[in-house]
DRENPA-3360 file (N, C-alpha, C; in nm, 2 decimals, always signed):
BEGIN
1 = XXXXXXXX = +8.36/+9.60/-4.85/+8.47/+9.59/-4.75/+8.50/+9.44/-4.74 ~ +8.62/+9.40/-4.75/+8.69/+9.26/-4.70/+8.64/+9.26/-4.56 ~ +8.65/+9.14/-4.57/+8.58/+9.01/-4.37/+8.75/+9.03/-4.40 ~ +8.82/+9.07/-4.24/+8.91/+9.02/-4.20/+8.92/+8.95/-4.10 ~ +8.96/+8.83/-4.12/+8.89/+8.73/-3.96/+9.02/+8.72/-3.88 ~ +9.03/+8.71/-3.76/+9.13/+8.67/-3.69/+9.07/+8.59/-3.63 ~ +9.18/+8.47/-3.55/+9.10/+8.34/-3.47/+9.10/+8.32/-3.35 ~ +9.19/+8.45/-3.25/+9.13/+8.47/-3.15/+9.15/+8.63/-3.07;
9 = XXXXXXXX = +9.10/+8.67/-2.96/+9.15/+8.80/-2.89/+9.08/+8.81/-2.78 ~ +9.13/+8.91/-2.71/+9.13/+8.96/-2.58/+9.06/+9.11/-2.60 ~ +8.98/+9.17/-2.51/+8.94/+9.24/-2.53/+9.03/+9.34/-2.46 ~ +9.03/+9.46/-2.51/+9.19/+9.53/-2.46/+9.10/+9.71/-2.45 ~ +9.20/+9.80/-2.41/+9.20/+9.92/-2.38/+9.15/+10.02/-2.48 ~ +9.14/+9.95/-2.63/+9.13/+10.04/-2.77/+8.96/+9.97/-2.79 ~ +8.89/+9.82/-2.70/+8.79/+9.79/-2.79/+8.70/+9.88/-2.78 ~ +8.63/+9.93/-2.85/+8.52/+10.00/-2.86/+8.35/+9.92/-2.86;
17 = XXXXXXXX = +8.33/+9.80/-2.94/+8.22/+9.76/-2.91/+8.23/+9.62/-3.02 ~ +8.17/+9.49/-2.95/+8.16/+9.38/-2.96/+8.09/+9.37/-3.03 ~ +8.02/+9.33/-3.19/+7.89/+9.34/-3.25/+7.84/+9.23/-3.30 ~ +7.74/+9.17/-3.26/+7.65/+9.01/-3.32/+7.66/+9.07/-3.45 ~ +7.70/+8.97/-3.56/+7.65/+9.00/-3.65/+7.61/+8.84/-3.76 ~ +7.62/+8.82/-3.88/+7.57/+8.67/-3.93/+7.65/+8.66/-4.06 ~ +7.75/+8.56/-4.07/+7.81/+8.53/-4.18/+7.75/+8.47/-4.30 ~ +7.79/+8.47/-4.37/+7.70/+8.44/-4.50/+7.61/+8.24/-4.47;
25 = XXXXXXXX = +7.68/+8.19/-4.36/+7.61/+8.07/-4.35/+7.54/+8.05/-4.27 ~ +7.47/+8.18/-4.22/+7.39/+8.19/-4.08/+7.46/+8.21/-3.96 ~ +7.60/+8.20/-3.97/+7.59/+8.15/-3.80/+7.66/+8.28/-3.78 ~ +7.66/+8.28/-3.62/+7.70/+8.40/-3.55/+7.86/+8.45/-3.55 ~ +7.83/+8.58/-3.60/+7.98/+8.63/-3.58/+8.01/+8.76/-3.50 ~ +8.14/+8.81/-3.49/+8.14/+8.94/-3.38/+8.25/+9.02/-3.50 ~ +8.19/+9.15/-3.47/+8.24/+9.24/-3.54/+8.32/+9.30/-3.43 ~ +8.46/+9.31/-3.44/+8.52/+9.39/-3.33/+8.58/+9.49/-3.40;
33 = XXXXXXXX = +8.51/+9.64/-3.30/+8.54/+9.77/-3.35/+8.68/+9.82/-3.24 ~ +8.74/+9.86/-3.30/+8.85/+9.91/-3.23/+8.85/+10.07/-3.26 ~ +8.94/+10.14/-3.13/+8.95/+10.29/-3.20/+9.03/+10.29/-3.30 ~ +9.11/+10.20/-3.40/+9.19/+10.19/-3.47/+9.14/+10.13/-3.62 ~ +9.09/+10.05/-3.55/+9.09/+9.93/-3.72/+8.91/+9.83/-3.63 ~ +8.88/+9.74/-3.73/+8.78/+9.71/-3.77/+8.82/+9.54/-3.80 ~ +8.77/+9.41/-3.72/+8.80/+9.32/-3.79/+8.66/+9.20/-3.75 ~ +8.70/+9.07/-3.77/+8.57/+8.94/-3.74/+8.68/+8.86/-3.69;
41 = XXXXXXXX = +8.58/+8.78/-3.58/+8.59/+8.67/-3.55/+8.50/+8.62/-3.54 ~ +8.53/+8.46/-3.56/+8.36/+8.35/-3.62/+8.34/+8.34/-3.43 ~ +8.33/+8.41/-3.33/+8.25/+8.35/-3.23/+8.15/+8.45/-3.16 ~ +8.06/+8.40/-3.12/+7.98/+8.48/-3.03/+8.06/+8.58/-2.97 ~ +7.98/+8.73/-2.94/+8.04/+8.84/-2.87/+8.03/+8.78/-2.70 ~ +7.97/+8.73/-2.61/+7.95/+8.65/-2.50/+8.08/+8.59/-2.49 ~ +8.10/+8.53/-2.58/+8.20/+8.39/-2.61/+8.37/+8.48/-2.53 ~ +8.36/+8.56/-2.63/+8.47/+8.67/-2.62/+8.54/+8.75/-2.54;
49 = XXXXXXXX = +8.37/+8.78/-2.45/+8.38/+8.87/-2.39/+8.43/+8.77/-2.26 ~ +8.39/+8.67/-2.24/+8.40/+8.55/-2.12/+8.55/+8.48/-2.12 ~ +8.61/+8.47/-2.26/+8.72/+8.47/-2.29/+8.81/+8.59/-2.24 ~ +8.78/+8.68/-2.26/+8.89/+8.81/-2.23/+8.85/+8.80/-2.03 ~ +8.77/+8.83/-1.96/+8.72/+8.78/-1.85/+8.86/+8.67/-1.78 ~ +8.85/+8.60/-1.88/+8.95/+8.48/-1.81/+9.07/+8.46/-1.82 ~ +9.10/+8.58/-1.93/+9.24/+8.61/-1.93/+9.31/+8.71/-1.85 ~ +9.23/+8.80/-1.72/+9.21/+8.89/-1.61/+9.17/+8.82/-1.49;
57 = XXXXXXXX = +9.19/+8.64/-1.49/+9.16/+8.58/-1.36/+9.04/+8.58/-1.32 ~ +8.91/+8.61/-1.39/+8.78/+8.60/-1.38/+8.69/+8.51/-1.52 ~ +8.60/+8.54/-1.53/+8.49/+8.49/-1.59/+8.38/+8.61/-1.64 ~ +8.30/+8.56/-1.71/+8.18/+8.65/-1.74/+8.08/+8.64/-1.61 ~ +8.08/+8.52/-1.60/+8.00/+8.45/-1.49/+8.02/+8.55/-1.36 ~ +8.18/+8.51/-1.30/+8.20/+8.56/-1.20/+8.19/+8.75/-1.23 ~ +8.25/+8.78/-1.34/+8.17/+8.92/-1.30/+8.02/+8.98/-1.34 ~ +7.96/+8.93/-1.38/+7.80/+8.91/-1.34/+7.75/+8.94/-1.18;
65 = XXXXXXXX = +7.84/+8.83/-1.12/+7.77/+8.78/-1.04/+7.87/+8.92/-0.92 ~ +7.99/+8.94/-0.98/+7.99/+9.09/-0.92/+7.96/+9.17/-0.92 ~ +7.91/+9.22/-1.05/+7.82/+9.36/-1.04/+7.72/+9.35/-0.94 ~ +7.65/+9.23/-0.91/+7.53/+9.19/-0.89/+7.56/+9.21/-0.73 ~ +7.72/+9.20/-0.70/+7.71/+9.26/-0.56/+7.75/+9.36/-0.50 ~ +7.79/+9.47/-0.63/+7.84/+9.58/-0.60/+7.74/+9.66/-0.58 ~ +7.65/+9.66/-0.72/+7.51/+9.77/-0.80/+7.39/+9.65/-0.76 ~ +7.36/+9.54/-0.70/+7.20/+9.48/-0.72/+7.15/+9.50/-0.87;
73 = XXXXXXXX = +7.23/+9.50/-0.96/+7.20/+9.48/-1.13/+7.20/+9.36/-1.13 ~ +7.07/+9.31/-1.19/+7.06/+9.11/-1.26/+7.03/+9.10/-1.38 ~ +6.98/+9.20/-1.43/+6.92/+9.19/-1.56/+7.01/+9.29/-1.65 ~ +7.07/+9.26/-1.76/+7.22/+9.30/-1.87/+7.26/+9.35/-1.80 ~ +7.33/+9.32/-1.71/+7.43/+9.41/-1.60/+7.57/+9.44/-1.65 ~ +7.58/+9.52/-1.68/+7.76/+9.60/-1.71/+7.85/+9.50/-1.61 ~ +7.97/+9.49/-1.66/+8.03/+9.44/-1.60/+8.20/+9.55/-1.59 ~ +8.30/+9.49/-1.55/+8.45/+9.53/-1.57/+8.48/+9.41/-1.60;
81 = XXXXXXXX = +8.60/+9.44/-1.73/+8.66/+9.35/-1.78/+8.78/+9.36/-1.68 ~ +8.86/+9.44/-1.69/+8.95/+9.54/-1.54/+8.97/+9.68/-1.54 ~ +8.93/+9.68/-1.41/+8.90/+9.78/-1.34/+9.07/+9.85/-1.33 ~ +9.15/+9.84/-1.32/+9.30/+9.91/-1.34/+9.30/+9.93/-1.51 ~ +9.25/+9.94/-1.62/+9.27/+9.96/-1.74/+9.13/+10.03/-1.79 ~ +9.07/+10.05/-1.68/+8.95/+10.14/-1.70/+8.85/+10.01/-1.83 ~ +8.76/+9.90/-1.82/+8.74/+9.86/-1.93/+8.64/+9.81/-1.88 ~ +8.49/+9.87/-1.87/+8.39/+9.82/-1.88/+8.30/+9.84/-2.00;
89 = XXXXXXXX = +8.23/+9.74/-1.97/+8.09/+9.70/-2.06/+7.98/+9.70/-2.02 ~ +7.91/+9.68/-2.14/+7.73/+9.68/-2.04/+7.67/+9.60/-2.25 ~ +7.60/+9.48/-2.21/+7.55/+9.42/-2.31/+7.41/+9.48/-2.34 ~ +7.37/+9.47/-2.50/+7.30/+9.56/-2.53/+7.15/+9.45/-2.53 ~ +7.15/+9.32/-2.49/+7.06/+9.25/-2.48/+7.14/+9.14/-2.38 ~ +7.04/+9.05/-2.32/+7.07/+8.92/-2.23/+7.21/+8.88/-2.29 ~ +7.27/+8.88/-2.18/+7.45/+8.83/-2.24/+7.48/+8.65/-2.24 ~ +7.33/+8.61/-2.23/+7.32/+8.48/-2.24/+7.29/+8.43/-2.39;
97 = XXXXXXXX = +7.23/+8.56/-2.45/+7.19/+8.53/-2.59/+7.32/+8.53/-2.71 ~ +7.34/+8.42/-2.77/+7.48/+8.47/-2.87/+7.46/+8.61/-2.95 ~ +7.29/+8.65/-2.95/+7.31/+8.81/-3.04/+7.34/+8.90/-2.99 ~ +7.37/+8.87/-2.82/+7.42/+9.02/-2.77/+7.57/+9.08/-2.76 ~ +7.52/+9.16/-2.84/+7.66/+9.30/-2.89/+7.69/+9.37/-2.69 ~ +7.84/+9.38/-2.73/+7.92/+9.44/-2.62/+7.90/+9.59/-2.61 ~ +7.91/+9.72/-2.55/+7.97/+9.87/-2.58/+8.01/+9.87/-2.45 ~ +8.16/+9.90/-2.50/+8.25/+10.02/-2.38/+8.19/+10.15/-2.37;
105 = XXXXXXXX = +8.18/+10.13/-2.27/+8.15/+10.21/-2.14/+8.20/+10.41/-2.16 ~ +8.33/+10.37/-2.21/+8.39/+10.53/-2.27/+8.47/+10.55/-2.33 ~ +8.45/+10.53/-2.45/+8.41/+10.53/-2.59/+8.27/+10.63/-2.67 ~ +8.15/+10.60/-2.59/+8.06/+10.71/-2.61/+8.05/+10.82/-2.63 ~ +7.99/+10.85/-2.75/+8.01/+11.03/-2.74/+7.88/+11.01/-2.77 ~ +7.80/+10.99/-2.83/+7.64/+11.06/-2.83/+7.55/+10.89/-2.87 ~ +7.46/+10.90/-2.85/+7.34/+10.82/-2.90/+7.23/+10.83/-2.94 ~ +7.14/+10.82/-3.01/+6.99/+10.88/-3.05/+6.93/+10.81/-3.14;
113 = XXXXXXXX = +6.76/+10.80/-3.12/+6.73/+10.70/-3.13/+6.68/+10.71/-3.29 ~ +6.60/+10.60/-3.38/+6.60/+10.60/-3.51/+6.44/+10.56/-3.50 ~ +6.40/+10.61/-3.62/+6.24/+10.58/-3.65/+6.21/+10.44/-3.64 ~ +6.27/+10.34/-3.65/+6.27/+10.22/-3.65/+6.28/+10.11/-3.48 ~ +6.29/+10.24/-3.38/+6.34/+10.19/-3.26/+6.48/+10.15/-3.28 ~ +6.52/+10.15/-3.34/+6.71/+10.11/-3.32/+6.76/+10.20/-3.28 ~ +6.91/+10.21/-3.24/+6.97/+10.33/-3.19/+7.13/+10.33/-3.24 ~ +7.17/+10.48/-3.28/+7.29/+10.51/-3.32/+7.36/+10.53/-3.25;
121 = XXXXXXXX = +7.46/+10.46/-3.18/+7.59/+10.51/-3.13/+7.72/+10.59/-3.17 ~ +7.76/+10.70/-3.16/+7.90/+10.72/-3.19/+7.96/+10.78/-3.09 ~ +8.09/+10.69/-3.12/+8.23/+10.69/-3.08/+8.30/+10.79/-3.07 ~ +8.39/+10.78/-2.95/+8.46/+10.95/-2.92/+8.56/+10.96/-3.07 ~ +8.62/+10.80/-3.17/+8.64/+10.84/-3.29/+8.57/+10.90/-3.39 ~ +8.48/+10.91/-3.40/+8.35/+10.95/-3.50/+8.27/+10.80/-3.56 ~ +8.32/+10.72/-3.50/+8.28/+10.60/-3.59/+8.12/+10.62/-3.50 ~ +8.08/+10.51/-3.56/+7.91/+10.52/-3.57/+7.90/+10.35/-3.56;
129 = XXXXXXXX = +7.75/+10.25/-3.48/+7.71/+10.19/-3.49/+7.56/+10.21/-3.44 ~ +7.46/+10.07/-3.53/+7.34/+10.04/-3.55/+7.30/+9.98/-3.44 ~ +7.24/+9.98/-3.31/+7.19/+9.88/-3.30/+7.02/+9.85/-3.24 ~ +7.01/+9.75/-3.22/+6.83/+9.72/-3.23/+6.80/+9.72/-3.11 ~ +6.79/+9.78/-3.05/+6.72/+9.83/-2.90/+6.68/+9.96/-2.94 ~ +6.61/+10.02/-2.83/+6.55/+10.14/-2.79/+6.70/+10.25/-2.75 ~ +6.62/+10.35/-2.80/+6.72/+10.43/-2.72/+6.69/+10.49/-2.56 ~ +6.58/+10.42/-2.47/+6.53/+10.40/-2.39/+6.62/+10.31/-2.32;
137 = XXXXXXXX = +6.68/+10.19/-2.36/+6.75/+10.12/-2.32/+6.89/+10.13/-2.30 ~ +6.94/+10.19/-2.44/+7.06/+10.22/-2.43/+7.10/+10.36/-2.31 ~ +7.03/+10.43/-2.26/+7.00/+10.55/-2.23/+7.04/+10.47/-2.03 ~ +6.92/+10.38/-2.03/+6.95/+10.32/-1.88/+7.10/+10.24/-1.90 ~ +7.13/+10.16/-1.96/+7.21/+10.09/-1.99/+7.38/+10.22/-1.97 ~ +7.38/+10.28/-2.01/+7.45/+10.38/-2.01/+7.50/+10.44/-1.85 ~ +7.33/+10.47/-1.80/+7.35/+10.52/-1.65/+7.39/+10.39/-1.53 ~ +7.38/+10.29/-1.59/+7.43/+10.17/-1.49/+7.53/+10.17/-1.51;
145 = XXXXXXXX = +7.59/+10.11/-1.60/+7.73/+10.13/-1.62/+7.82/+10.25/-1.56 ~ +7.80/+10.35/-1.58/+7.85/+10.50/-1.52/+7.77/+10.44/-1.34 ~ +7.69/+10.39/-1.29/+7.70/+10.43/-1.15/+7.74/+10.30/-1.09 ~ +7.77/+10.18/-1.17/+7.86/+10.07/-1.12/+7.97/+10.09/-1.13 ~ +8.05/+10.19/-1.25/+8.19/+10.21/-1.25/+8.19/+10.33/-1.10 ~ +8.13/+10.39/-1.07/+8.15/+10.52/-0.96/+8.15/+10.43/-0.88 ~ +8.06/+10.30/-0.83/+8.04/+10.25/-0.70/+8.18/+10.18/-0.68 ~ +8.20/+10.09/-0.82/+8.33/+10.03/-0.75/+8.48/+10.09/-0.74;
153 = XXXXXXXX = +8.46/+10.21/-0.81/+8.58/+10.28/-0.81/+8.61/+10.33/-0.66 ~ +8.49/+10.41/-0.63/+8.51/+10.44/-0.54/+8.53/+10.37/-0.41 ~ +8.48/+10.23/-0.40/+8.49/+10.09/-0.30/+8.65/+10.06/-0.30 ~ +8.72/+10.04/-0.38/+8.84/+10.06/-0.43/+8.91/+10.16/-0.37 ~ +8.87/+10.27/-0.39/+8.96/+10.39/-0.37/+8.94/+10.40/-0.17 ~ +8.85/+10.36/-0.15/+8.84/+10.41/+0.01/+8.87/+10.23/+0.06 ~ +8.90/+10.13/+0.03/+8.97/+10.01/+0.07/+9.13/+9.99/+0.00 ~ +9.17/+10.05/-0.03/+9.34/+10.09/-0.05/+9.37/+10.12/+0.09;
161 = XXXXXXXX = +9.50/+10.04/+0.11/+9.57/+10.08/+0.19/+9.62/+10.22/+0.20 ~ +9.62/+10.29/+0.30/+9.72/+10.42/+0.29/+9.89/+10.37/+0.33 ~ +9.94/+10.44/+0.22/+10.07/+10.42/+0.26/+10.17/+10.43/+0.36 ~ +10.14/+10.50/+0.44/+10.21/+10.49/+0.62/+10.16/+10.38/+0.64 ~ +10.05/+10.29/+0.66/+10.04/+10.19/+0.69/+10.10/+10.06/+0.57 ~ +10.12/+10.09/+0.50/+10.22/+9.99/+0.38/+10.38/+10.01/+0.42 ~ +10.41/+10.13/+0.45/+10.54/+10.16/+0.53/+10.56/+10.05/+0.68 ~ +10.44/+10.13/+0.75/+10.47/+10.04/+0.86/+10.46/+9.87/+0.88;
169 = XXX = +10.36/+9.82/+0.79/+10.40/+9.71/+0.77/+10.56/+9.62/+0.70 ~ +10.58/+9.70/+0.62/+10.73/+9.68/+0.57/+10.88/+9.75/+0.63 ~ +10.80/+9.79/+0.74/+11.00/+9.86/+0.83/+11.02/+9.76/+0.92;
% end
């Protein structure tokens, strides 16, 4: 298969999963799986993900540091890239490390683990990825994400204004 590189992006509503991977000179690159197409960029998946973050008025940082006060998750804590486009993540190692690979949140259709301790993911496309964790991990990793997306959905959903009162402020 051709490297198709592009030189920069946003993480959007089709990504399916961020992936560390290593270009022929050693250094770190990200495989971005889309439900569509398949391409590279030469930067850390972190890098990207922190990038797309800041292109939604936040950071990696800052949403870290809001999961951390929605769910009490500190350690690879899922994040929302935005929460109106349905688009969270959860890192599949320390999101501090440039080797840690991204997965959306739903996109998942099954996982299961490999003789080797790595774990298979696939995609509500059928696509399929490798990666080197436990399926132990991926398995918790999975149920945070699903109960940080319920906590803040639902925080959201019961701090909305009701509309008679959006009315009554605007007559």
């Amino acid at each position: 298969m051709d490297l198709v590189y592009k030189k920069e992006y946003e993480v959007n509503p089709r990504t399916m999963a961020l992936v560390a991977g290593y270009d022929d000179q050693g250094q770190i690159i990200t495989e971005i799986i889309e439900s569509d197409q398949c391409f590279y960029l030469k930067d850390w998946p972190s890098k990207i993900v922190d990038h797309s973050c800041r292109y939604f008025a936040s950071s990696l940082e800052g949403r870290i540091s809001g999961t951390k006060q929605v769910a009490g998750f500190t350690h690879k804590p899922p994040i929302v890239i935005s929460q109106k486009m349905s688009m969270y993540f959860f890192p599949i190692i320390s999101p501090k490390r440039k080797e840690c690979s991204w997965i959306a949140h739903k996109y998942i259709r099954t996982y299961k683990g490999e003789n080797d301790h790595s774990t298979t993911i696939t995609f509500t496309n059928g696509t399929s990825i490798n990666v080197p964790v436990s399926v132990g991990m991926i398995s918790n990793q999975i149920q945070r994400t699903a109960q940080f997306r319920f906590t803040l959905e639902d925080r959201l959903k019961y701090s909305a204004p009701k509309n008679d009162v959006v009315a009554e402020n605007y007559a």
